[in-house]
N, C-alpha and C positions, 0 to 999 in steps of 0.2 A: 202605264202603271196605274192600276185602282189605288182611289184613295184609303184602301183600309191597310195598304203597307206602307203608308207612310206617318212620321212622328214628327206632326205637329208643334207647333206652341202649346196650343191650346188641353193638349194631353199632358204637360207637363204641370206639374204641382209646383206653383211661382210662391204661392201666398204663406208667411210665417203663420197665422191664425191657424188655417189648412193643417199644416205642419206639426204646431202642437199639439191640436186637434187628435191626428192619428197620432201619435205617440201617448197623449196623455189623457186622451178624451177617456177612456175607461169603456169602449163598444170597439176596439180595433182588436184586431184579433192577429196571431200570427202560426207559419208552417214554415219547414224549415227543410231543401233539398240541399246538401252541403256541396257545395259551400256558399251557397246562394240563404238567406232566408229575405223571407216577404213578410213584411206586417201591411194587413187590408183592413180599409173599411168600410163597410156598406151605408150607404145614404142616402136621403131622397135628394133626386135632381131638382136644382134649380129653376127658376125659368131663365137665368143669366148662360149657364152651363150649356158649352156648342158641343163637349164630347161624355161618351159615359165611361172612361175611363181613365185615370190621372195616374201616372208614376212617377217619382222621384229614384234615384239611382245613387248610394252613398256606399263610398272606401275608405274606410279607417286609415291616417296618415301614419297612427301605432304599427298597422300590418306593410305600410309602401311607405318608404320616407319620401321618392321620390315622385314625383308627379306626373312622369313618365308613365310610369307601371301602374299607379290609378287609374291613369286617364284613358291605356287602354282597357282595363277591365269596362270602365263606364260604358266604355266604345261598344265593347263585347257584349255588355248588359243590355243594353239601348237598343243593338243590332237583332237579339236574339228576341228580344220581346219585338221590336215592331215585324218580323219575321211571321211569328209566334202566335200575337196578339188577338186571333181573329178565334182561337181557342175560347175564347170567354167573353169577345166581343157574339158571337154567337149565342152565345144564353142572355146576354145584357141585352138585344136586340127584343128580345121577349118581356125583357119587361122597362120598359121605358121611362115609368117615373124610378127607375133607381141610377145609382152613377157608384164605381167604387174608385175609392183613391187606395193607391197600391205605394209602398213602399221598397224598394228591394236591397239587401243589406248583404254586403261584402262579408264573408266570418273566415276564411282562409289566410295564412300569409304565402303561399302559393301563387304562383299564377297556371290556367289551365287553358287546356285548348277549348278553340268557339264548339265544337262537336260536344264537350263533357259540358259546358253554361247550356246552350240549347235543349241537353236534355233534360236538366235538373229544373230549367223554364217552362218545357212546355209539362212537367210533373207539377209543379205550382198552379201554372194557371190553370189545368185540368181541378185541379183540388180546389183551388178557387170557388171556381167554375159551380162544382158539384155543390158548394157551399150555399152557391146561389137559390 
């Protein structure tokens, strides 16, 4: 297995700072494949920064009461992007001082099949991508 299908630590978005950051920083920007949306932000890498791409994966406990049913959508979100991910890892490979941190936001109370999150995924990261 090559390492660009696999979902690191190091991809995942740990840091609260980070976190506000896209949310509040005022340069995040967002697109919306329902029932998926993404809020991204572009930035210059680090020299700490080992990947150029960072996700967080968030379910409203308003839409799942139960923890069950969040955790596999995460599951499905997580699976479908590290799948996926090489869609926009290919334009980030071009430009190396940048890194984005991605966001991906649950807006459904539904749950749906991995076939319908995969495709609304790889239409994000394509748009992403184009952003770039």
């Amino acid at each position: 297995m090559s390492a660009i299908h696999t979902l690191g630590g190091q991809e995942r978005i740990k840091s609260k700072k980070l976190i506000d950051t896209l949310f509040n920083g005022g340069n995040s920007r967002s697109l919306t494949a329902f029932p998926l949306r993404i809020v991204y932000m572009i930035r210059a890498r680090e020299s700490d920064d080992n990947s150029q791409a960072q996700i967080m994966v968030s379910v409203s406990k308003r839409h799942f009461k139960r923890a069950v049913k969040r955790n596999r959508i995460k599951r499905q979100i997580r699976e479908t992007y590290r799948q996926n991910k090489e869609l926009l890892l290919d334009v980030l490979i071009q430009k190396p001082e940048t890194t984005v941190c991605m966001a991906f936001i649950w807006q459904s109370d539904q749950l749906f099949p991995s076939s319908d999150i995969e495709h609304c995924m790889k239409s994000l990261l394509q748009r992403v991508a184009e952003k770039l």
